[in-house]
Every structure is written in structure tokens, then in C-alpha cells.
C-alpha positions in Angstrom: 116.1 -110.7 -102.1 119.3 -112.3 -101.1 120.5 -115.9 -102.3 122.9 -117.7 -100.0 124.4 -121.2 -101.1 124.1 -123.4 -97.8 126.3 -126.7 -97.5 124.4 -129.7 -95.6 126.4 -132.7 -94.4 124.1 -135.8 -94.3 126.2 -136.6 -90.9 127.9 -135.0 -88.0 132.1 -135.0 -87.3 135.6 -134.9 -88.9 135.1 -135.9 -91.8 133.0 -132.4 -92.9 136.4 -130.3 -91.8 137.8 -129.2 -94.7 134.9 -128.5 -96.5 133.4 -126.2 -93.5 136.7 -124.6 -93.2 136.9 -123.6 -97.1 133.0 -122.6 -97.3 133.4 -120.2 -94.0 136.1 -119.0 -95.9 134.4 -118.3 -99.1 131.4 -116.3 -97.0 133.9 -114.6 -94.8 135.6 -112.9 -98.4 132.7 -112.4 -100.0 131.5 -110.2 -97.0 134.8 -108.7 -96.1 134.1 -110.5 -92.5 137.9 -110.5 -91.0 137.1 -112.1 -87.7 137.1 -116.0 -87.6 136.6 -117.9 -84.3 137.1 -121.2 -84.6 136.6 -124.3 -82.0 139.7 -126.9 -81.4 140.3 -129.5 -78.5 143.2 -131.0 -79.4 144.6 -128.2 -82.0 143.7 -130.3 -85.6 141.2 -128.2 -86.6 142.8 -124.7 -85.4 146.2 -125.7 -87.4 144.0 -126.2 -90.5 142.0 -122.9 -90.1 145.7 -121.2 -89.2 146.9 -122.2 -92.6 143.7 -121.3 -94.3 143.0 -118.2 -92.8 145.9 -116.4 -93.2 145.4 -112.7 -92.8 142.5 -113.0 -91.1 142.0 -112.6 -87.1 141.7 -116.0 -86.3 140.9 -117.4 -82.6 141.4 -120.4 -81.7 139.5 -121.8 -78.6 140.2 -124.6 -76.8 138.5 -126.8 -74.0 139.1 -124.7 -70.2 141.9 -126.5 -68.4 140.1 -129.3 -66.5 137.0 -129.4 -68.8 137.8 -133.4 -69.1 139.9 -134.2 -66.0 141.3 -132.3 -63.8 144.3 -130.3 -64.6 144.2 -131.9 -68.4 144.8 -129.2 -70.6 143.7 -131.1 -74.2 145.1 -128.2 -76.6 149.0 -129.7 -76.7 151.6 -127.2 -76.5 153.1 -128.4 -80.0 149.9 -127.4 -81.5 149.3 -124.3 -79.7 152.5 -123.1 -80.9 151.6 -124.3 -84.4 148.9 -122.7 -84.0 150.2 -118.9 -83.1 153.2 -120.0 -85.6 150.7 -119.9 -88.5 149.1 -116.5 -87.2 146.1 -117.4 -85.1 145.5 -116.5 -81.4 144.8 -119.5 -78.4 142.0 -118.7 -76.2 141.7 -121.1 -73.3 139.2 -119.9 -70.5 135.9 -121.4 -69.3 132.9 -122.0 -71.3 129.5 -119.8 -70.8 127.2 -123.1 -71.2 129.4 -125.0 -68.8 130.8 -123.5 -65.7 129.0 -123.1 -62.6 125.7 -123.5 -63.9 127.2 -127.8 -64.9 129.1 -127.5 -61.1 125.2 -127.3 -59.6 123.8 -130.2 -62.1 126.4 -132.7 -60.9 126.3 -131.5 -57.1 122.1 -131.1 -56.6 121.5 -133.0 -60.1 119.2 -129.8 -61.1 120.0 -128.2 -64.7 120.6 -124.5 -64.5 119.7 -121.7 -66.9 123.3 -122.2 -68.8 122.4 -125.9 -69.3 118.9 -125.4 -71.1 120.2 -122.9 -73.6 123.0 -124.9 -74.5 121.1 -128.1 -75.0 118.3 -126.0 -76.9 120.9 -125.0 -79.5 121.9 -128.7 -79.7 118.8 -129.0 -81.2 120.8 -127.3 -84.2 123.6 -129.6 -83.8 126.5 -129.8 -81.6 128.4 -127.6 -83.6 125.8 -124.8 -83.5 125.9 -124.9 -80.3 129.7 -124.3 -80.3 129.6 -121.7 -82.4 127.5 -119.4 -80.6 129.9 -120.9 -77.3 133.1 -119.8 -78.6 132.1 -116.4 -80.1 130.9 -115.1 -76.6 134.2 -116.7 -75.0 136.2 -114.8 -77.6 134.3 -111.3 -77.3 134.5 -112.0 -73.4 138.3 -112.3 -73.6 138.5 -109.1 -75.7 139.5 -111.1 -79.1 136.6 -110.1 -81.4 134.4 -106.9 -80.6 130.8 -107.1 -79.9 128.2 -106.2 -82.1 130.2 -107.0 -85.4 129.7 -109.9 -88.1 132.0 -112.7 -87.6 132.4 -116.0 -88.7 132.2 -118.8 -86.2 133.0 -122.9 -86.8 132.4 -125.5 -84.3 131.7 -129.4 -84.6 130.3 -132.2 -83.0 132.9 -134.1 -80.8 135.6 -133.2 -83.8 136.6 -131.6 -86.4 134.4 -129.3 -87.9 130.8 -129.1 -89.1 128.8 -126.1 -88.6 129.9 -122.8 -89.4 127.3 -119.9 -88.7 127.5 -116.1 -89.5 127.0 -114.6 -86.1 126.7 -111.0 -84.8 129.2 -111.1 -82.1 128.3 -110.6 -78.2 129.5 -110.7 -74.7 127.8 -113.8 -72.2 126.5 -111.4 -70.5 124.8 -109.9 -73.3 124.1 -113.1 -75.2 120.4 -111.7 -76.3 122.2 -109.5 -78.2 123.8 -112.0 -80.3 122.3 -112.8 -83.1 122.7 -115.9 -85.7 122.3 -114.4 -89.2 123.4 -117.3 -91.7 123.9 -120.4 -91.5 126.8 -121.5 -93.6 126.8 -125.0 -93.2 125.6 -127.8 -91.0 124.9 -131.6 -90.5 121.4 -132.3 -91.3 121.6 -135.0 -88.8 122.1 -133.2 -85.4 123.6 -136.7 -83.6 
């Protein structure tokens, strides 16, 4: 028997950051889970988690360069070096559910095998879909190892919502990774 406290937001975004910060936390010390990864655009969110997680691995990942215009890199340098200031690592590199797979959707306006798994975990939320996103981005970078418990936030267009207990894998091993607890999450998906 095991007995897990789950938080439920009754809506999606910003608002739910702190909170899914300090609960991913509290489940990360209670299961001596080091390894945090942690979605932020803009860098809000990661200097929060920074200054939570202190002693803790902590990745940050931000949009890939030209994920909103060409060129734009969203993450601003003040933040980033906030960021690594505080303790926690940038990642910056493309996303598994949105590369070349969303390059054929736009050109032959087809959806590729990337696309459907991404919006099938939407149909846990934005945020979960993150999650499981940024932990294979982080393991594919060499950030987190594979096959390990780790602690993975993400939200729905900001801030922070969701935050899952994952076991940790590489994209190209992504049926290896496995979604063990959900920590919390909006009840409303969008």
C-alpha cells in the first residue's frame, strides 16, 4: 500500500508556481530524488526553482533558439545568469515533440509521429506534456542519467503546474520512460 498526497489546481498557469515548486520539492526529499528538471521560457520560473532547490541538480530548460521567431532566444541572458548564479544548469537545445517532425506539418500540413505523442499527453495537460519533453532533452544533453527517478515540472503557457515523478530516458528510448507519480496537476487541461 502506498499513500501519496496529490495537489489539483482547479485551473491551468502561473498562478499554481509556487505551490508546484514547494510540493515537487517536498516529494523530491522525501524520496532522496536529487535530480530536478524544470521548464522556463523566459527564466521566472527557473530563478524560483534556483532559489528553492538549492543543492539539488537542477536543469533549467529553455525554449530552442528560434522556437518563436527566428533567431529569438526567449531565456534573457540576465536570467540565465541568474539562473547558474543560484546553482542551476541552462539547457537550450531542440525539443523531441517539435523539431522536424512540426517542420513536415507546416510544409505538407501532415502531423508526424512526434506530433501525436505530444498532443496525446496534452490530454494530461500542457504541463505533462512538458515534463515528459524536458526530461528526455535533459538526459539527451547528458544532464540527468537515464533510467533514474527524477523530478520533472512544466506548465501550460507559464509558470508552473504539473510536476510528475518520472523515470528518466533518452528520445530515443522514450518507451523506456516511465511516469510513476503524479505530483500535481490542473484538473482542467486548457
Amino acid at each position: 500500500m502506498f499513500d501519496q498526497e496529490v495537489l489539483y489546481f482547479e485551473t491551468p498557469g502561473p498562478q499554481n508556481t509556487d505551490l508546484t515548486l514547494e510540493f515537487a520539492k517536498k516529494r523530491a526529499q522525501k524520496l532522496g530524488i536529487k535530480d530536478i528538471v524544470v521548464a522556463s521560457t523566459k527564466g521566472d520560473t527557473g530563478i524560483k526553482a534556483a532559489k528553492l532547490f538549492l543543492g539539488f541538480n537542477l536543469i533549467v530548460v529553455s525554449h530552442s533558439t528560434g522556437f518563436k521567431e527566428p533567431n529569438l532566444q526567449e531565456l534573457s541572458q540576465k536570467n540565465e545568469e541568474q539562473i547558474k548564479k543560484e546553482g542551476g544548469k541552462v539547457l537550450t537545445c531542440l525539443h523531441p515533440f517539435g523539431g522536424i517532425g512540426r517542420a513536415i506539418r507546416k510544409r505538407l500540413d501532415t502531423y508526424q509521429t512526434d506530433e501525436i505523442i505530444a498532443y496525446t499527453l496534452r490530454t494530461f495537460g500542457e504541463g505533462t506534456k512538458v515534463a515528459v519533453e524536458i526530461c528526455m532533452m535533459a538526459c539527451d544533453a547528458g544532464l540527468i542519467p537515464s533510467k533514474k527517478d527524477i523530478i520533472s515540472i512544466g506548465g501550460t503557457k507559464s509558470g508552473a503546474d504539473t510536476a510528475l515523478l518520472l523515470k528518466s530516458a533518452n528520445t530515443q528510448s522514450f518507451f523506456e520512460l516511465e511516469i510513476k507519480e503524479i505530483i500535481c496537476k490542473p484538473r482542467v487541461c486548457r
